[in-house]
N, CA, C and O of each residue as an XYZ file, in Angstrom:
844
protein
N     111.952     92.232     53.919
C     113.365     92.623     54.077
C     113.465     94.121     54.366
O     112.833     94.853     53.605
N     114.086     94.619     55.242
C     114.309     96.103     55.146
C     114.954     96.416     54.635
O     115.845     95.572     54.537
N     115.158     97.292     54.104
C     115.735     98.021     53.447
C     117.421     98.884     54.278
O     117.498    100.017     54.754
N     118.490     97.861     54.174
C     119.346     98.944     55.166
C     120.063     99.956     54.754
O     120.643     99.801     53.679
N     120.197    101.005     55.335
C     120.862    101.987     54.903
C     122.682    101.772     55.248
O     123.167    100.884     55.950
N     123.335    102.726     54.614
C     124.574    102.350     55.011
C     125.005    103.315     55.879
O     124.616    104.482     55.834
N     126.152    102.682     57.028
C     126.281    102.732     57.996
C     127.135    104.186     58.011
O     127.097    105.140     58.789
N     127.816    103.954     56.959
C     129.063    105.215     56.532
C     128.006    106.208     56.151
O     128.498    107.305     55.885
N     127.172    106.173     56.083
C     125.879    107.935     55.732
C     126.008    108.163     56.953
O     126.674    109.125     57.334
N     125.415    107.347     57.784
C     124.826    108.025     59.140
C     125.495    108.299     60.218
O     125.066    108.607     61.330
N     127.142    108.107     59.650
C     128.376    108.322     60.943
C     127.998    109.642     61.420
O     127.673    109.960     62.564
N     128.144    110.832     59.707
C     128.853    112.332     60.347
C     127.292    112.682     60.742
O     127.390    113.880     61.011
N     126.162    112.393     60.898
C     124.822    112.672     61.273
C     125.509    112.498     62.418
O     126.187    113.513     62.576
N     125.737    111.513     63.558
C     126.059    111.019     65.198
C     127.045    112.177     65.252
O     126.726    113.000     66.110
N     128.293    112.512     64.492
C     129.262    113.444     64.556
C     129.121    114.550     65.047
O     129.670    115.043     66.033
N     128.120    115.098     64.124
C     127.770    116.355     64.036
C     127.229    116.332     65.119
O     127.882    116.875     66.010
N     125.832    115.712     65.534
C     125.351    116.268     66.732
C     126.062    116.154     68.287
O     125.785    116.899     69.227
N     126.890    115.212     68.311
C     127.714    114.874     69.315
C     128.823    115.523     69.558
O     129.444    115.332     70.603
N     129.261    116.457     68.542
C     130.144    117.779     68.721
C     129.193    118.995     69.243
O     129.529    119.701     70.193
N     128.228    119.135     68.680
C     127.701    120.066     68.682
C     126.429    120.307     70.302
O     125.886    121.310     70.765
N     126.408    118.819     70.711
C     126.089    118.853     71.861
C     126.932    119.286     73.557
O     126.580    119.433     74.727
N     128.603    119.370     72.489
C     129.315    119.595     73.875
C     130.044    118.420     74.107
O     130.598    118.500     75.204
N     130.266    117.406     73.558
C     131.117    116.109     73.683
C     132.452    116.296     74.224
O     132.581    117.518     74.293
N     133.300    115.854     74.561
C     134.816    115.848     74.729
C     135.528    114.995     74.237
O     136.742    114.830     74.351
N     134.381    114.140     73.381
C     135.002    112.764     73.177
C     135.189    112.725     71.752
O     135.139    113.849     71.252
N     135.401    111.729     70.890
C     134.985    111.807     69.071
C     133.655    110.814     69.385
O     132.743    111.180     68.643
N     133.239    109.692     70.228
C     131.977    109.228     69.656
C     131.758    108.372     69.086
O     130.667    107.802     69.060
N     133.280    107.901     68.158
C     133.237    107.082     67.429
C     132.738    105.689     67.888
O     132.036    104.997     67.150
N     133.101    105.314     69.069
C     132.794    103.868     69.301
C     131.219    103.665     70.155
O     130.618    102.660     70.534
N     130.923    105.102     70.231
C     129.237    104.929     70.687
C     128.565    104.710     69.693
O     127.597    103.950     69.702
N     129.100    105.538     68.363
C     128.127    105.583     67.319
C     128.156    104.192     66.769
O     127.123    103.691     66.326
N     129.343    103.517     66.778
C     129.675    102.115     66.579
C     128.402    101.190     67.122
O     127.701    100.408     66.480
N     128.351    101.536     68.461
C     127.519    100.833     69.724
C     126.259    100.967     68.919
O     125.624     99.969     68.582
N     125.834    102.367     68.560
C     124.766    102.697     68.956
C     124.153    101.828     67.201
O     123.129    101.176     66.996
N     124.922    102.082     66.549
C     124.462    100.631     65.229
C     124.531     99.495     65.237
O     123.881     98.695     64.564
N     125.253     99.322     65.929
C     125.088     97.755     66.365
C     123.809     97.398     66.860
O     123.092     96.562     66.310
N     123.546     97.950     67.777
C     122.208     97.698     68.512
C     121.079     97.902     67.183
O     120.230     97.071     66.859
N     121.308     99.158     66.563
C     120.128     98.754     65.424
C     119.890     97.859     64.486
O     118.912     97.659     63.765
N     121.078     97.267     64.608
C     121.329     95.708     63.544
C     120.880     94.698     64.475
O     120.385     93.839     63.744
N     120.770     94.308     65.689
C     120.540     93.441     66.467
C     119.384     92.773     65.026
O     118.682     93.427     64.255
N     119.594     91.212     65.122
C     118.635     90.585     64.472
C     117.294     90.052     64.886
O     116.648     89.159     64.336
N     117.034     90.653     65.796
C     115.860     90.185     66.453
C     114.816     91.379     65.976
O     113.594     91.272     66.085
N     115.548     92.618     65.390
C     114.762     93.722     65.082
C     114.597     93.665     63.400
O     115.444     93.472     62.528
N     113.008     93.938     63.313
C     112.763     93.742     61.901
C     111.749     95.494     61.457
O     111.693     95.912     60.300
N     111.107     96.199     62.615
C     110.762     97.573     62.542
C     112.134     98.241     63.236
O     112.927     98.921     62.583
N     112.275     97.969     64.532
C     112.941     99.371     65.480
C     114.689     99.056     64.918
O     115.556     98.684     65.708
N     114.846     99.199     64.018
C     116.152     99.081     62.991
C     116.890     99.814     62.598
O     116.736    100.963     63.013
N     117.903     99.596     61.743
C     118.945    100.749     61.209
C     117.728    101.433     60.155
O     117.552    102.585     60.553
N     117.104    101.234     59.328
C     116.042    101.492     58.804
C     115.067    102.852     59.144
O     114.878    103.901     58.530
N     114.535    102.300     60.451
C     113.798    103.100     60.949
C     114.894    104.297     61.521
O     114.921    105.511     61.317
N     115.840    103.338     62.383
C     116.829    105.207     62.628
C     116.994    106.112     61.652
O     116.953    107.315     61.910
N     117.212    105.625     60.352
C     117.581    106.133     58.826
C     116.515    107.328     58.572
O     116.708    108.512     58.295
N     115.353    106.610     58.761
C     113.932    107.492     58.310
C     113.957    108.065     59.354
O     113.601    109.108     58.805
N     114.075    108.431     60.643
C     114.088    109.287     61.306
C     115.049    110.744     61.357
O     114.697    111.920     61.455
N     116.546    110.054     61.233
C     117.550    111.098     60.768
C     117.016    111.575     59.804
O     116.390    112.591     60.104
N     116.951    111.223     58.399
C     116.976    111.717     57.451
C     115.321    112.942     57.690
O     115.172    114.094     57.282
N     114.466    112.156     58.396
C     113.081    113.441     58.148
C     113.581    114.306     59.115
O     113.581    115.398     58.546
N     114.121    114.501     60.539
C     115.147    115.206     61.224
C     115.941    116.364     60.323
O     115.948    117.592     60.405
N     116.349    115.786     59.773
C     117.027    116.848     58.357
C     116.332    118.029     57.920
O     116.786    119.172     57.864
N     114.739    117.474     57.501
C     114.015    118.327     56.771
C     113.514    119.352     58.326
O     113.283    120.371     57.676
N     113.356    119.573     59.077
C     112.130    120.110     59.840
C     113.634    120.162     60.732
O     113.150    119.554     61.687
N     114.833    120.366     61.100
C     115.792    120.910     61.843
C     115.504    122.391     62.100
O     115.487    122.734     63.282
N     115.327    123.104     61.379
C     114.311    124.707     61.710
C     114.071    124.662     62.872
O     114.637    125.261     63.786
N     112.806    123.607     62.926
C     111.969    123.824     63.702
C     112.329    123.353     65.323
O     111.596    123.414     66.310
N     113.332    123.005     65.238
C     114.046    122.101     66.319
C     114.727    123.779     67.471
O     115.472    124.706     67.154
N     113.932    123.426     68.913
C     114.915    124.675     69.702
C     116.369    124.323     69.905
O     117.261    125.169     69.838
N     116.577    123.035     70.158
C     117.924    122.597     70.381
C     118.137    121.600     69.432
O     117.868    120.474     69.851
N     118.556    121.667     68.230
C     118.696    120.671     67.022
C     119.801    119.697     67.453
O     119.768    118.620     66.857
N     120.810    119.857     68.399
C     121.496    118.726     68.582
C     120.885    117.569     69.769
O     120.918    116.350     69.602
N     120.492    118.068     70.634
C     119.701    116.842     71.299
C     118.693    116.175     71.043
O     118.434    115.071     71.522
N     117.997    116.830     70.216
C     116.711    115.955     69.697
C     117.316    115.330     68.793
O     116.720    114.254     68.774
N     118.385    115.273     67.759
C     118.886    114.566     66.492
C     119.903    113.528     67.884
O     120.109    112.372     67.517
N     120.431    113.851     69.197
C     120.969    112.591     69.490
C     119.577    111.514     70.372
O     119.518    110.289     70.472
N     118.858    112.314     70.755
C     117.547    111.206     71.334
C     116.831    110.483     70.241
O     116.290    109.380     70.322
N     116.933    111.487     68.926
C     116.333    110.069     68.146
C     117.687    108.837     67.869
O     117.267    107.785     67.388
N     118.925    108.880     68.078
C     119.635    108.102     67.859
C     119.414    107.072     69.248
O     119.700    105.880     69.135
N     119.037    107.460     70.183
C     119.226    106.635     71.085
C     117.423    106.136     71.460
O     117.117    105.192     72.188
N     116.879    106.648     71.062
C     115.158    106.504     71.076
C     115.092    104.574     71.411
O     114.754    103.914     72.394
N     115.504    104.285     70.301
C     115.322    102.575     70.513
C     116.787    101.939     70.513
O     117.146    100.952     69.870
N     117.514    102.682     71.332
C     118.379    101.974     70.525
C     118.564    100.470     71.984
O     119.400     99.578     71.838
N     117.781    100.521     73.017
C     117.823     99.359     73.792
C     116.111     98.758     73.125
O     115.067     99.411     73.126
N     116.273     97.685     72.736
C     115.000     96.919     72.263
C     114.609     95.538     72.559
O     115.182     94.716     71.845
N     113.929     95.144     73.270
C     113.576     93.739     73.606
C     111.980     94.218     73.905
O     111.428     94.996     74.684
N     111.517     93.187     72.700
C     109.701     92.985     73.039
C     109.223     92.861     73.862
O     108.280     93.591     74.165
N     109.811     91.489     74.912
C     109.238     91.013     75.950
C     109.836     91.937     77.479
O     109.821     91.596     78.662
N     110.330     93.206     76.806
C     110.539     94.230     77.766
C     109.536     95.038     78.016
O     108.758     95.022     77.061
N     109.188     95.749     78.871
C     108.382     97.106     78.851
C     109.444     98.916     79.741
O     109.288     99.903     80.460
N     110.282     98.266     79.035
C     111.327     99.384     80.048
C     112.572     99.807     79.043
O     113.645    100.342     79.322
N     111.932     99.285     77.522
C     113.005     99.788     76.434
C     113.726    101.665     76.732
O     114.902    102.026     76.766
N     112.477    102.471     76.894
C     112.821    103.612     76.318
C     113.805    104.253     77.580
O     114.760    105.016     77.436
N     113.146    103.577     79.116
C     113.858    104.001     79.917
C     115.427    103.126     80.365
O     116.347    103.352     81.152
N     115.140    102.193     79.508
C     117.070    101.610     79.576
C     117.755    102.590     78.626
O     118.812    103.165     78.886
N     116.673    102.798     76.888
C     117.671    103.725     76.413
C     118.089    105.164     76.810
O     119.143    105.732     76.526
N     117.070    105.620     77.506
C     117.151    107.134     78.148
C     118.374    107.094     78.849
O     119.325    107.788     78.489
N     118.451    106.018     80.232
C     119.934    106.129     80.878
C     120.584    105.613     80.337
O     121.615    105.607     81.010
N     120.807    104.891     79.120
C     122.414    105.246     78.368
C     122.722    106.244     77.729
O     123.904    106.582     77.662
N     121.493    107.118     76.958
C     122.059    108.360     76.520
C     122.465    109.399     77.565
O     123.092    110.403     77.229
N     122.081    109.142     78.931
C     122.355    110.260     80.039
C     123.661    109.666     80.296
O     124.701    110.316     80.195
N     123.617    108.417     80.633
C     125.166    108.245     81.207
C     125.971    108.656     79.580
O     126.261    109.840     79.411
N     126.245    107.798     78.623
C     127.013    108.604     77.889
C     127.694    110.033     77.614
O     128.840    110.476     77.536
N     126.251    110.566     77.499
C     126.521    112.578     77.937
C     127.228    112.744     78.553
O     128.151    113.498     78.244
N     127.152    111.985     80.029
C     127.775    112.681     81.282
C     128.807    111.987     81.319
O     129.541    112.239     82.275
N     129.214    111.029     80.482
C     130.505    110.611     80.384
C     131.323    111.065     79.742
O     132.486    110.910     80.116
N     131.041    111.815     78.507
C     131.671    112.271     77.483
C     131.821    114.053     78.123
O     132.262    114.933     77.385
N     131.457    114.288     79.307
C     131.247    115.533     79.495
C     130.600    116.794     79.389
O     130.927    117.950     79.658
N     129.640    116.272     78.946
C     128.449    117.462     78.447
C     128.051    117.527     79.041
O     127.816    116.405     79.490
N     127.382    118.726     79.944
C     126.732    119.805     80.506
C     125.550    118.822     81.070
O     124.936    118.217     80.191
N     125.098    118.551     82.620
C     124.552    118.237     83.064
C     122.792    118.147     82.400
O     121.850    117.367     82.255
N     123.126    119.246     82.213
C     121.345    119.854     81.985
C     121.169    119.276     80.319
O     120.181    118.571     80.119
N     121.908    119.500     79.374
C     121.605    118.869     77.961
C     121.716    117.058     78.369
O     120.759    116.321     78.134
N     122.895    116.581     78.936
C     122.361    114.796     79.217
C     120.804    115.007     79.586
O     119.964    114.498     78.843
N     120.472    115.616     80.515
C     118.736    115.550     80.996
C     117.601    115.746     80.076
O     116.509    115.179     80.127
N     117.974    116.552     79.301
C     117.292    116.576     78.256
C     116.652    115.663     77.161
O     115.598    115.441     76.566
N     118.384    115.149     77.310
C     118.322    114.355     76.096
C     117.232    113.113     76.343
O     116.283    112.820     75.616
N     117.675    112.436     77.657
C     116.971    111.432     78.573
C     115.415    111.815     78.940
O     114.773    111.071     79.681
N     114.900    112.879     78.447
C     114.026    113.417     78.678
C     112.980    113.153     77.355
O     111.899    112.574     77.244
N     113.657    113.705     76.643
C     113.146    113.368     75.319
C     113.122    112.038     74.887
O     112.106    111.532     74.410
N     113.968    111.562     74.997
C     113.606    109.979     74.932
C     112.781    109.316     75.738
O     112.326    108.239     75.355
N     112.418    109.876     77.089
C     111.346    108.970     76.927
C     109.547    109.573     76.823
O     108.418    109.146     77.067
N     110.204    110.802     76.303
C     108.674    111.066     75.589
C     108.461    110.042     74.312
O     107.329    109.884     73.856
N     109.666    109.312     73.724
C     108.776    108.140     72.812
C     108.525    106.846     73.558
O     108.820    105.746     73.092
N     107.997    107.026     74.672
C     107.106    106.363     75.176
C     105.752    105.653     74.576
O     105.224    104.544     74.492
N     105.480    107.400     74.113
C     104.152    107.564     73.250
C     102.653    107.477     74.310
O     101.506    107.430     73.865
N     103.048    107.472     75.825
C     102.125    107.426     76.964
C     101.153    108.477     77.148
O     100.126    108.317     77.807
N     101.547    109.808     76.430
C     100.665    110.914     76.282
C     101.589    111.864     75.383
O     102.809    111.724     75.297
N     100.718    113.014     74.616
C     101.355    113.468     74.116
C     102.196    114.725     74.593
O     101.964    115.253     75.681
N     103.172    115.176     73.742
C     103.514    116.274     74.505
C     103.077    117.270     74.115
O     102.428    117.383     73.076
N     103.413    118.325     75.028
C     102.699    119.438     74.944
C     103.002    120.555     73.776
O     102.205    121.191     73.087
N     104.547    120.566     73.800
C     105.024    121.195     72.675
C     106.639    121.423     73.022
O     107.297    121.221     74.042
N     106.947    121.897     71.803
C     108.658    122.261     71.717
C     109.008    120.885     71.299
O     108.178    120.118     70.813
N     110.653    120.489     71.560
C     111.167    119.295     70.868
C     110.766    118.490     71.166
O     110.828    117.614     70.303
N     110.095    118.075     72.425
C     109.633    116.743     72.104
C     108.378    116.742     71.578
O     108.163    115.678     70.997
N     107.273    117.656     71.538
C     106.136    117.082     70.070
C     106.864    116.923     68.844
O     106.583    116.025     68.049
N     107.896    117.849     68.631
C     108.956    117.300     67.259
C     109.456    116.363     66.910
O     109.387    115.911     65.767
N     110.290    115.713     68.192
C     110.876    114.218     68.630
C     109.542    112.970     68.004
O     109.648    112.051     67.193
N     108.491    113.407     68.710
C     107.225    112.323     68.555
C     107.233    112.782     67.395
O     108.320    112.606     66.844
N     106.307    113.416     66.646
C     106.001    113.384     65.266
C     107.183    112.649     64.738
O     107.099    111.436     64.929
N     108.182    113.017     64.172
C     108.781    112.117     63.678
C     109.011    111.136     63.892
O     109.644    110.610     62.977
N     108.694    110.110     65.240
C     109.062    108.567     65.563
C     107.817    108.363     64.982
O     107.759    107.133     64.978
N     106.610    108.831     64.406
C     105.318    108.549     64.788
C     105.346    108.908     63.026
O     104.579    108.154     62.427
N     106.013    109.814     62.193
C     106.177    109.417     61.142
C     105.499    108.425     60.034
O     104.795    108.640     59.048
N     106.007    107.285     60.615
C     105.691    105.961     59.617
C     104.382    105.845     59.584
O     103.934    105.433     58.514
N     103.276    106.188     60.812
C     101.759    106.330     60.540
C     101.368    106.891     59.393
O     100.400    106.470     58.759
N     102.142    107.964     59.001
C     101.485    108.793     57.417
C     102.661    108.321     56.308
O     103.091    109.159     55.514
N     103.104    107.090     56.296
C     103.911    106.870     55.478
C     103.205    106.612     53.828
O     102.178    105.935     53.858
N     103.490    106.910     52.938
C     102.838    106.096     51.858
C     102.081    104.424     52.130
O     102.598    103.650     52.935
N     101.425    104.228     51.718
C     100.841    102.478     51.603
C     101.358    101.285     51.737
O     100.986    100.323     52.409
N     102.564    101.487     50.787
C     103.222    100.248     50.369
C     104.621    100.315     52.042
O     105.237     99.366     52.527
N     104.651    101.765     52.450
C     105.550    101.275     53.712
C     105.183    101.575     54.631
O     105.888    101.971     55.559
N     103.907    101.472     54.644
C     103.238    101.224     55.846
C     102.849    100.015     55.964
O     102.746     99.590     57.115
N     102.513     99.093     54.813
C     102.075     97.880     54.801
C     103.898     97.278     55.488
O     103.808     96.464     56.407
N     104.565     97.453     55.292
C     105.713     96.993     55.251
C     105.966     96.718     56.675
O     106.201     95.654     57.247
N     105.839     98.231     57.226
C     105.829     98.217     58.558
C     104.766     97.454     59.351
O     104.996     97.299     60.550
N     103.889     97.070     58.957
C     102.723     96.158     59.934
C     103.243     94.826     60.038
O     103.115     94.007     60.947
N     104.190     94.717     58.339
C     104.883     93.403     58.451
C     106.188     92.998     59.103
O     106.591     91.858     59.331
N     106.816     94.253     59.378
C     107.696     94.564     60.435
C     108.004     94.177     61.733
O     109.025     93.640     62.162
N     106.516     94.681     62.568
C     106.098     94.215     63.591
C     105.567     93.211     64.239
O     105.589     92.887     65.426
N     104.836     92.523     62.817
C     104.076     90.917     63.127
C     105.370     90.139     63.367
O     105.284     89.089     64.003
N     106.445     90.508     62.964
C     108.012     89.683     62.885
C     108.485     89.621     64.048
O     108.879     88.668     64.720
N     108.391     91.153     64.321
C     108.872     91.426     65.676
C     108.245     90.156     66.643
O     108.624     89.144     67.233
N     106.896     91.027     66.345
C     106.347     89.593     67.515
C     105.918     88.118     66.980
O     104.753     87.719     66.964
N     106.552     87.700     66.735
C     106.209     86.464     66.152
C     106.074     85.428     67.089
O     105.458     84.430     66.715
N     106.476     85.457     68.109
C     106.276     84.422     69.088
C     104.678     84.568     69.720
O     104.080     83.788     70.461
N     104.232     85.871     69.133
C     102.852     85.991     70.108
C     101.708     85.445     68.926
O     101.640     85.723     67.729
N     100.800     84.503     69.823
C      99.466     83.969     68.600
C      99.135     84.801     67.823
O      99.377     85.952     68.186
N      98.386     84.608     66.303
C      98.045     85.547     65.520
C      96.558     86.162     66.345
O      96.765     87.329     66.675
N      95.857     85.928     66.548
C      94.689     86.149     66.974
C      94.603     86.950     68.532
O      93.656     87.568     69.018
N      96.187     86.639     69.188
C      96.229     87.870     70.536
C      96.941     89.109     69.852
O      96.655     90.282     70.092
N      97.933     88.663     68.945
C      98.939     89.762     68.093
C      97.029     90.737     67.219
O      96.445     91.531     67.956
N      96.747     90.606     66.531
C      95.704     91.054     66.096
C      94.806     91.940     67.182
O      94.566     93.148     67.201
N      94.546     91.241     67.766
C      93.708     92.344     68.529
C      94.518     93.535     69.674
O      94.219     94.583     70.246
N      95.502     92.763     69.583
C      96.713     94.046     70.846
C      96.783     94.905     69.389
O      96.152     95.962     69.356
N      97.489     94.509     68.250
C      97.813     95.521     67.527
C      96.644     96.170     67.512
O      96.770     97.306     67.971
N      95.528     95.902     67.161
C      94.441     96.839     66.896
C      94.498     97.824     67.952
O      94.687     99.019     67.720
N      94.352     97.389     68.992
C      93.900     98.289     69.994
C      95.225     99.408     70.415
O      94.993    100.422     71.074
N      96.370     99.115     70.016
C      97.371    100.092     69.500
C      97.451    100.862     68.588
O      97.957    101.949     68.867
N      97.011    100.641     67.196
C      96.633    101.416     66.556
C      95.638    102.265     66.577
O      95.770    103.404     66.129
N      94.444    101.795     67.130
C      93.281    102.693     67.876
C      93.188    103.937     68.887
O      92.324    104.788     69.096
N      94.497    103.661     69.441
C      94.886    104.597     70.931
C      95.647    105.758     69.717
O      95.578    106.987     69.731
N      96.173    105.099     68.986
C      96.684    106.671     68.235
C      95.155    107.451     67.482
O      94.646    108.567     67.586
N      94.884    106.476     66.886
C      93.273    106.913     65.972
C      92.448    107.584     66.297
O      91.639    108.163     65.572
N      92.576    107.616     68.096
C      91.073    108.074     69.014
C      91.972    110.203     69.013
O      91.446    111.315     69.033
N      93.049    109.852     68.989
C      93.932    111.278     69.393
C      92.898    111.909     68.388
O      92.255    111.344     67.502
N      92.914    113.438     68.821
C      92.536    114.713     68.181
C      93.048    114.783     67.088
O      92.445    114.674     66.021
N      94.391    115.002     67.254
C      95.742    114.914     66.649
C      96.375    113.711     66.528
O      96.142    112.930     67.451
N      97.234    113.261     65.517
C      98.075    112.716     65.815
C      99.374    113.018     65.500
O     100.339    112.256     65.441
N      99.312    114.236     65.295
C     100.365    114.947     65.395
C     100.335    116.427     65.556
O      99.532    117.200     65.033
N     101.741    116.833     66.693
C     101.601    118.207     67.598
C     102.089    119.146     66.619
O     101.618    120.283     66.625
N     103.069    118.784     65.682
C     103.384    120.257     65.164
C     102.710    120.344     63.846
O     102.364    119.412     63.119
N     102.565    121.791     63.636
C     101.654    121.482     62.646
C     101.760    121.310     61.202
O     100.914    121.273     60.309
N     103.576    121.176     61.226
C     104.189    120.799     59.884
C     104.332    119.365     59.724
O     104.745    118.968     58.635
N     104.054    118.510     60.644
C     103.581    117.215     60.377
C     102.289    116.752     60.296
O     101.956    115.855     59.522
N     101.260    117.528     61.339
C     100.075    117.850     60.961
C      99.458    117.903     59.246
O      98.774    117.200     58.502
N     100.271    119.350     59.206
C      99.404    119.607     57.478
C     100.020    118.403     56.355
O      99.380    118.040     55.367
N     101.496    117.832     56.757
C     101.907    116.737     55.780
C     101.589    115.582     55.702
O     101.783    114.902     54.694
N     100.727    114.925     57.376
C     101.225    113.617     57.259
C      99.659    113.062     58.115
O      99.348    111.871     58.129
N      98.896    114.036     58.713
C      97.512    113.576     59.621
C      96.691    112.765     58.343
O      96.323    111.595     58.441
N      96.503    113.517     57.275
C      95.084    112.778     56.423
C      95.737    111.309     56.383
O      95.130    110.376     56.907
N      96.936    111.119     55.779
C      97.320    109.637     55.503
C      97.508    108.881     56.397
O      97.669    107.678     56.197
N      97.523    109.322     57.353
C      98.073    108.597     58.651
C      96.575    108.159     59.078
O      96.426    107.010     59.495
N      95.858    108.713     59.024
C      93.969    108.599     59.523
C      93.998    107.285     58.300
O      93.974    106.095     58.613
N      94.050    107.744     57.024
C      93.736    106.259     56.363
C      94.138    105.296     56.791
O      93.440    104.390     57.248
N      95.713    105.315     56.702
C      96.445    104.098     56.900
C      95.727    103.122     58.211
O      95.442    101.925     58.206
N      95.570    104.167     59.309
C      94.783    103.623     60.711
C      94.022    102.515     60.689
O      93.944    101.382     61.165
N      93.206    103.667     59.563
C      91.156    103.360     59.374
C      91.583    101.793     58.502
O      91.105    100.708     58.831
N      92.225    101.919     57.757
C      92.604    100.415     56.881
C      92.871     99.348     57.536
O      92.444     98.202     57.399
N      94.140    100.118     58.784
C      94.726     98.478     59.450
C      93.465     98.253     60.719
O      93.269     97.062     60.963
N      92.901     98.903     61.257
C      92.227     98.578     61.952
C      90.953     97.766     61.841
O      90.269     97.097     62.615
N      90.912     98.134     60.422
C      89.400     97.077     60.114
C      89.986     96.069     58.800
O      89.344     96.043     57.750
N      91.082     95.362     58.937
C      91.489     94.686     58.223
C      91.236     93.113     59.126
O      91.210     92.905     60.339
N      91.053     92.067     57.822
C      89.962     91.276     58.368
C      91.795     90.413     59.542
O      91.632     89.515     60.368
């Protein structure tokens, strides 16, 4: 079961950054949109949940953010289009956060951004630096999560895909978890680095050689 957060926390989070990005609009019925989609029931990881743990670690490490309002609205829109048997999630969600922007009136160049950053959680290579190694580390997060929610999350995803055999699901996951494992890093900044690399290497080393 996930754990859901409530919906009324995470309004003035969308608020805030959606004023502060230059909006013309209030937002209200995107931010509406944009939870809905994380409730979709077909999602058992890419969830209100996971948006939750993202805002909320967003919170801590905002410092470090050059433009703290677009990276806090790309993680809102990061997953917020999700279908498994898609491979074009991040770039359906990228052009709704661009069209939105540019609907609501914000500044050409921050919509691009935003759409930019989103689909650095691709996760296709890493980035080089600035908000989006920030953006990634935190989607990438749940790798150094404690045990018990990381186990959670493996169980997350087997849900997700449940239509796929255990024995093809097993070895794709492996070899997904491996592509992060082989990184130098698996994480660019180095305040997720010094917090979250050692556990995240266990957690790996565990699911990967789990029978």
């Amino acid at each position: 079961m996930n754990t859901a957060p409530s919906w009324t926390a995470l309004k003035p989070l969308f608020a805030s950054a959606w004023q502060e990005a230059g909006a013309h609009t209030d937002g209200v019925a995107l931010c509406d949109a944009l939870l809905a989609a994380y409730a979709e029931p077909h999602r058992h990881y890419h969830s209100t949940q996971h948006l939750a743990e993202c805002l909320h670690g967003f919170e801590v490490v905002r410092h470090l953010a050059q433009r703290p309002a677009e990276v806090a609205l790309a993680l809102w829109f990061h997953d917020a289009v999700y279908d498994v048997q898609r491979h074009d999630n991040e770039a359906q969600s990228a052009d709704w956060a661009r069209q939105a922007l540019t609907t609501a009136g914000v500044q050409a160049e921050v919509a691009e951004r935003v759409y930019e950053l989103v689909m650095a959680t691709r996760h296709t290579s890493v980035p080089a630096a600035g908000d989006a190694q920030l953006l990634v580390d935190i989607d990438l997060s749940i790798l150094g999560a404690d045990a018990q929610r990381f186990a959670q999350y493996e169980r997350q995803i087997r849900k997700e895909y449940a239509f796929v055999p255990e024995d093809l699901f097993r070895t794709k996951r492996k070899e997904v978890l491996l592509s992060f494992a082989k990184r130098s890093r698996i994480y660019g900044t180095d305040y997720f680095h010094a917090a979250l690399e050692a556990r995240a290497r266990a957690n790996l080393a565990r699911a990967v050689t789990s029978p």
